[in-house]
C-alpha positions in Angstrom: 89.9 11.6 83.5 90.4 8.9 80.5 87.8 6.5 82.0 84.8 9.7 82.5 85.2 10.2 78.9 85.2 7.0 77.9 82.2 6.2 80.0 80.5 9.4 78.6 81.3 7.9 75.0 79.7 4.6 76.0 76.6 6.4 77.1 76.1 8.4 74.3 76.4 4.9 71.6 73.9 3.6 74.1 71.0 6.6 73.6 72.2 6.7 69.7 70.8 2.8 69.4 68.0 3.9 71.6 67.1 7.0 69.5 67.2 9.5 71.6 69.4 12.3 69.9 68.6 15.0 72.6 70.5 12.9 75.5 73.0 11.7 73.2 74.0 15.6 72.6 73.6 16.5 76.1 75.7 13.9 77.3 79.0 15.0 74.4 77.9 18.4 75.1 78.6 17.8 79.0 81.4 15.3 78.6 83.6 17.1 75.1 83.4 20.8 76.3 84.9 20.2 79.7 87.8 18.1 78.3 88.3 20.9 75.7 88.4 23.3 78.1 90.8 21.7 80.3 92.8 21.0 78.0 93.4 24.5 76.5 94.1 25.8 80.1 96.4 23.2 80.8 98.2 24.0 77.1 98.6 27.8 78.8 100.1 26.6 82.1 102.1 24.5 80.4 103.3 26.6 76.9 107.3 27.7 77.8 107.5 31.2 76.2 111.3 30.0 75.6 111.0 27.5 73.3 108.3 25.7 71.0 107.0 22.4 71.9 104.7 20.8 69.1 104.8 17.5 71.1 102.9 18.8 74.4 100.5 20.8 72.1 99.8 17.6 69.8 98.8 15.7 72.8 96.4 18.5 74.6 94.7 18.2 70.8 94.3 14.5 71.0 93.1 14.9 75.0 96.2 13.6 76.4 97.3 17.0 77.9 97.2 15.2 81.4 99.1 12.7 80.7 101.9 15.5 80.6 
């Protein structure tokens, strides 16, 4: 999961020093809103009704909801 993003990241710095903006945003657009998504479902599955736990939902904000 950490590795497609990253390679997604790499990608996109390689069309910014090309110049070509419209694969750059497509590439974040496909790679960034999939990992957001993800990670707001998997803040759901795991949010415990019982007690609050700023931890887990600090690391589904920084990506690292799988990690969990």
């Amino acid at each position: 999961f950490m590795s497609e993003t990253a390679a997604a990241l790499c990608l996109s710095a390689g069309y910014r020093d090309e110049g070509d903006d419209m694969w750059r945003m497509l590439t974040l657009l496909f790679a960034l809103v999939p990992c957001a998504l993800v990670q707001l479902s998997l803040h759901f599955i795991h949010r415990d009704v019982s007690r609050d736990r700023p931890l887990v939902l600090l690391l589904h904000l920084l990506q690292l909801g799988p990690l969990v």
